[in-house]
N, C-alpha and C positions, 0 to 999 in steps of 0.2 A: 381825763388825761392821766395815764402814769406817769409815776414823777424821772427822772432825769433820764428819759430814753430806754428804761425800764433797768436799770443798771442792779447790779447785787445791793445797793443800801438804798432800800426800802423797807416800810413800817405795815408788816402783814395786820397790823389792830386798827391802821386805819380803813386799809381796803375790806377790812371785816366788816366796821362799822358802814361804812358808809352802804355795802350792797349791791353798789354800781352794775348791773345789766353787762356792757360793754367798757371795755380800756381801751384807752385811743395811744398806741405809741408812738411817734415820730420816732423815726431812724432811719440812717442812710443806709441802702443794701451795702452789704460787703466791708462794712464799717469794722478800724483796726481794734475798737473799743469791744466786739463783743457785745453790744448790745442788739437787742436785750438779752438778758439771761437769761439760763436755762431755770436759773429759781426764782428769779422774778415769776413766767412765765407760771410756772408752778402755782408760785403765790393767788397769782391769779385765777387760775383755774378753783384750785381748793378753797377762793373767795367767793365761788360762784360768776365771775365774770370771765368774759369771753373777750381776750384779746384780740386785738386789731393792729397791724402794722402796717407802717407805710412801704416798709420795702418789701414786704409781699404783696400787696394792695392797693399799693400807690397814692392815690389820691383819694380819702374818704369822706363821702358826707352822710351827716345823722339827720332827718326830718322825724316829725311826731306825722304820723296820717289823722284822719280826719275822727275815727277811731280812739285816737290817743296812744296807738303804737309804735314805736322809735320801726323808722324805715331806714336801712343803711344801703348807702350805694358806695361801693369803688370801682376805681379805676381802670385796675387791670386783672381782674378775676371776679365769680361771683362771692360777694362778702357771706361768712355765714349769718345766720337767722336764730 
C-alpha cells in the first residue's frame, strides 16, 4: 500500500528497499487533493513497481495462484500484469 493516497511526501529509500512488485493506492476519482502525484507516481515506477489505483480500477484484489504468482483482479478495467 502507498503511504497517504500517494501524496508528494513520500520516502523514495523505502520503496527502494522494500521492491514491492505492485503499489496499492486508495483514492477518490476526482479528488481536490491531487492525489496521487505525478512524483509519487514517478517514484514508483523508477522503484520498479507498478501502481494501482482505485480510481482508475476501482475495486482491487491481489491473490497468490497456485504457482506462487500474485494474480490481480479489478473492478472496472483489465489490471496490468
Amino acid at each position: 500500500k502507498v503511504g497517504h493516497h500517494g501524496s508528494a511526501d513520500q520516502f523514495e529509500g523505502l520503496y527502494q528497499a522494500l521492491g514491492a512488485k505492485i503499489g496499492l493506492i486508495g483514492v477518490g476519482s476526482e479528488n481536490t487533493y491531487g492525489h496521487p502525484t505525478d512524483s509519487a507516481l514517478a517514484m514508483l515506477v523508477a522503484s520498479g513497481t507498478v501502481p494501482l489505483r482505485s480510481d482508475v480500477l476501482g475495486m482491487v484484489v491481489l491473490a497468490k495462484n497456485d504457482a506462487g504468482e500474485i494474480v490481480v483482479w479489478s473492478e472496472k478495467s483489465p489490471a496490468p500484469r
